[in-house]
C-alpha positions as CSV (number, residue, x, y, z in Angstrom):
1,X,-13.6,-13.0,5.3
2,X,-10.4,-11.2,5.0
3,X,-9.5,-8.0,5.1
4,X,-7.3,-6.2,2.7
5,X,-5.5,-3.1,3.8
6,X,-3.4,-0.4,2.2
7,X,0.0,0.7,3.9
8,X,0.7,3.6,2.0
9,X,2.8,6.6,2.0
10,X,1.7,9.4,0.6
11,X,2.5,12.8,-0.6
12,X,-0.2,15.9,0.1
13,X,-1.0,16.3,-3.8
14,X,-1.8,12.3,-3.6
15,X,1.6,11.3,-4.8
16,X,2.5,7.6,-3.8
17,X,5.5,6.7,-6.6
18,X,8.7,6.2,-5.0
19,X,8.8,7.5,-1.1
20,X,11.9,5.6,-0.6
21,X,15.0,6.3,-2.9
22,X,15.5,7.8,-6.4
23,X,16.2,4.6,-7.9
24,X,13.1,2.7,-6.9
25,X,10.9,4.1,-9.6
26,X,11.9,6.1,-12.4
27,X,8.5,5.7,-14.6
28,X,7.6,8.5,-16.5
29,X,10.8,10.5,-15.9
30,X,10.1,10.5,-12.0
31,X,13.1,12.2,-10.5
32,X,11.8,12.8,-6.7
33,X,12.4,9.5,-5.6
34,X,12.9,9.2,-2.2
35,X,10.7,12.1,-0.7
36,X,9.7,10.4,2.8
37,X,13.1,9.2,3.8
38,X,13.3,13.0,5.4
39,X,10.7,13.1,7.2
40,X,11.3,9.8,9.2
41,X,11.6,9.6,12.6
42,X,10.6,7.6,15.7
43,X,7.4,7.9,15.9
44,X,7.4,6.9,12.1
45,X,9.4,3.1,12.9
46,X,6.6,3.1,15.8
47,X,4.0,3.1,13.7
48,X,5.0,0.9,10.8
49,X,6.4,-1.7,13.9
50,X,2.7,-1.5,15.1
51,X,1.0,-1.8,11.8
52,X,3.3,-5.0,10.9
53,X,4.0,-6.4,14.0
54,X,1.2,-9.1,13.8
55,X,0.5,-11.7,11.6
56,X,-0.2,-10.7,7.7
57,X,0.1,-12.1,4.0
58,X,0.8,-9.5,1.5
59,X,-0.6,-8.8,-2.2
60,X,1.3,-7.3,-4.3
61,X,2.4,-5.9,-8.1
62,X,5.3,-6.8,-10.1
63,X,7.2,-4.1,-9.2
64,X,7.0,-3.5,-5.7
65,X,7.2,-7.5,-5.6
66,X,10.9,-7.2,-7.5
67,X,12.0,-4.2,-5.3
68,X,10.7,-6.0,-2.0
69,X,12.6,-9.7,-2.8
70,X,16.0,-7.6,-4.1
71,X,16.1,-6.4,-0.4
72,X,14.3,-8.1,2.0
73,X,14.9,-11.9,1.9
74,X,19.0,-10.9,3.5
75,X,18.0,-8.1,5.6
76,X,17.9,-8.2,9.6
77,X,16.6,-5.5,10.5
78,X,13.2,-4.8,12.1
79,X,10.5,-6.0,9.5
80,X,12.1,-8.2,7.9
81,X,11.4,-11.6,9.4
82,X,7.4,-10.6,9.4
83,X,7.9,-10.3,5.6
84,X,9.8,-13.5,5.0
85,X,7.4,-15.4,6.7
86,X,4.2,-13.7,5.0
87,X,2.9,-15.6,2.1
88,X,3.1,-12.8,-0.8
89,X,0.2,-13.4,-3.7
90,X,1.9,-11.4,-6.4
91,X,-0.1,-10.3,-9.5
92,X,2.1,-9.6,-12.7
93,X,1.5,-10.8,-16.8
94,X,5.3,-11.3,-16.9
95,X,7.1,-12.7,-14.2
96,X,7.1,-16.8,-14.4
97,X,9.2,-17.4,-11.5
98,X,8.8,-16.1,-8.0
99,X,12.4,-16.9,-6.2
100,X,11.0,-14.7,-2.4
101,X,10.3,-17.7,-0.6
102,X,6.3,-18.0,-0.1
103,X,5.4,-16.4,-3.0
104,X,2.6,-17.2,-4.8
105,X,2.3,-15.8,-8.9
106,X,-1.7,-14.5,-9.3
107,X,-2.4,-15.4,-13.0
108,X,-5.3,-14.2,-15.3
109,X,-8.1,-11.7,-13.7
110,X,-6.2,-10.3,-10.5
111,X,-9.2,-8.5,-8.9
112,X,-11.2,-12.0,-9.0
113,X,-8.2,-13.8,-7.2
114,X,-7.7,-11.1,-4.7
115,X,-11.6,-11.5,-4.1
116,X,-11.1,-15.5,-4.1
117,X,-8.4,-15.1,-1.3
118,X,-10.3,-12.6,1.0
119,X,-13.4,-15.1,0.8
120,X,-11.1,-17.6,2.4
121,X,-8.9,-18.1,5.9
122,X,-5.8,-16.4,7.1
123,X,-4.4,-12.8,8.5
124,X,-5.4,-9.6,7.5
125,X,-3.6,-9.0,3.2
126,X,-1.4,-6.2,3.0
127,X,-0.7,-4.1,-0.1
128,X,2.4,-1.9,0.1
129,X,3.3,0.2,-2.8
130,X,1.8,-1.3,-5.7
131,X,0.6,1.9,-7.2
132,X,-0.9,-0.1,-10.5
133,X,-2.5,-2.9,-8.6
134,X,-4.0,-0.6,-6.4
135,X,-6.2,0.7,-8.9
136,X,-7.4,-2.4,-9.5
137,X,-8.3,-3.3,-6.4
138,X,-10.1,0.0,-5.8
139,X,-12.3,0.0,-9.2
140,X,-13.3,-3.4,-7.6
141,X,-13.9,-1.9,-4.2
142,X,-11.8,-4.5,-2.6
143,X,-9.8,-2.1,-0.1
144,X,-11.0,-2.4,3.3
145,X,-8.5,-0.1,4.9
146,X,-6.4,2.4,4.3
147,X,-3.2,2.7,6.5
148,X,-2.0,6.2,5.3
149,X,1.0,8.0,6.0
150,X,0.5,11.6,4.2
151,X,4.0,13.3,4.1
152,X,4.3,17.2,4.1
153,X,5.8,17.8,0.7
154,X,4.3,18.3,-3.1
155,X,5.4,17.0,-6.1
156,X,2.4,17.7,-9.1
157,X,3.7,14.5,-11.3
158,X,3.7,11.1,-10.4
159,X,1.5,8.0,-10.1
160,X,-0.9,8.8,-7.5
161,X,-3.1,7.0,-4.7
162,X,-6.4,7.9,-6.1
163,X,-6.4,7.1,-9.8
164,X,-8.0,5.5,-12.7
165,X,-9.1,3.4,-10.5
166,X,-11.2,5.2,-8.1
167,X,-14.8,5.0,-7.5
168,X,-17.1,7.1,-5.2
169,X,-17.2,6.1,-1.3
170,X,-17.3,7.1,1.4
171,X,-14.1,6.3,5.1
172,X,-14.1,6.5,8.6
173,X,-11.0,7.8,10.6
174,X,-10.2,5.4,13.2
175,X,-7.2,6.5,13.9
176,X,-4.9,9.4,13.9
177,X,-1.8,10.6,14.3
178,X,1.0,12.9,14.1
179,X,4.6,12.9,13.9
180,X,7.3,15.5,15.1
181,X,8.5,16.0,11.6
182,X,4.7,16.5,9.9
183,X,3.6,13.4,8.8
184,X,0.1,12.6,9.2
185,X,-0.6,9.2,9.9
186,X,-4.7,8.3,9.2
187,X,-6.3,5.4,9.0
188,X,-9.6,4.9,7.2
189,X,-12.2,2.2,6.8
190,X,-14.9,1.8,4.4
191,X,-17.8,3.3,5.5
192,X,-20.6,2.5,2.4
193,X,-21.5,5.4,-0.6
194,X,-21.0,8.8,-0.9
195,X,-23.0,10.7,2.3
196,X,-24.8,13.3,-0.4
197,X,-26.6,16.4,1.3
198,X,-27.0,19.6,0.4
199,X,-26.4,23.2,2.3
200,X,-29.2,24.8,0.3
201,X,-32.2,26.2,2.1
């Protein structure tokens, strides 16, 4: 069995759309694009070398699947060859051709072929960014992991982590850190249902 892990960055009102430039996602009139690329430091390319320096096959949406082949297929820096080599299983209604070398198009019922692939053999699957898919996934409690990175900023609009797709559960911390510039960096496993108790006599 696989298990399928959320890289996420994230903003302290739960805002995940567009933490890296003003460009990468303008739906619904988003215009704060870009909102964690001041708050990186060293401890931040620590951590992300850490959480992607093993092997991994990535799951993705449309969108983060366009951003990610515009860029990373010529880049050289740090990252890059992990996510060249990954297979990427890409879930989308529209696109017919993948052109990122090891891509693989996810047609039909998405949450049943992300289940398919975790049933079978491979690396841990990595979701980055794919804010729509996510919710998905997490209706179909098929997140196994959450790799946060909570940012110290608010933004009040924006397509957020925990969505339509959420259902009650309860996460462990196993891990926890923090950077120099305020980023919290957390990550959670699944840890069953809700713990429900009660502070009544």
């Amino acid at each position: 069995m696989r298990r399928l892990i959320a890289l996420t960055f994230v903003t302290l009102d739960g805002v995940m759309q567009a933490p890296g430039g003003p460009e990468e996602d303008r739906e619904g009139k988003f215009t704060h694009g870009g909102w964690s690329v001041g708050y990186w430091d060293e401890v931040m390319n620590d951590v992300m070398t850490e959480q992607m320096g093993h092997p991994f096959d990535l799951v993705l949406g449309r969108k983060t699947y366009e951003i990610f082949a515009g860029y990373w297929p010529t880049a050289t820096e740090p990252g890059a060859n992990e996510l060249n080599k990954a297979k990427k299983y890409v879930a989308s209604r529209t696109l017919k051709n993948l052109s990122w070398k090891n891509s693989v198009l996810l047609t039909g019922d998405a949450a049943g072929a992300v289940k398919n692939i975790k049933a079978g053999d491979g690396p841990e699957l990595q979701v980055h960014g794919s804010s729509d898919l996510l919710q998905t996934l997490l209706k179909n409690d098929l997140v196994d992991e959450f790799r946060l990175k909570i940012f110290p900023v608010t933004i009040g609009i924006g397509k957020r982590l925990f969505a339509g797709g959420t259902i009650p559960g309860s996460f462990k911390l196993i891990k926890s850190q923090s950077s120099p510039q305020g980023v919290i960096v957390a990550n959670y496993v699944r840890d069953g249902n809700i713990k429900i108790g009660s502070f009544g006599a």
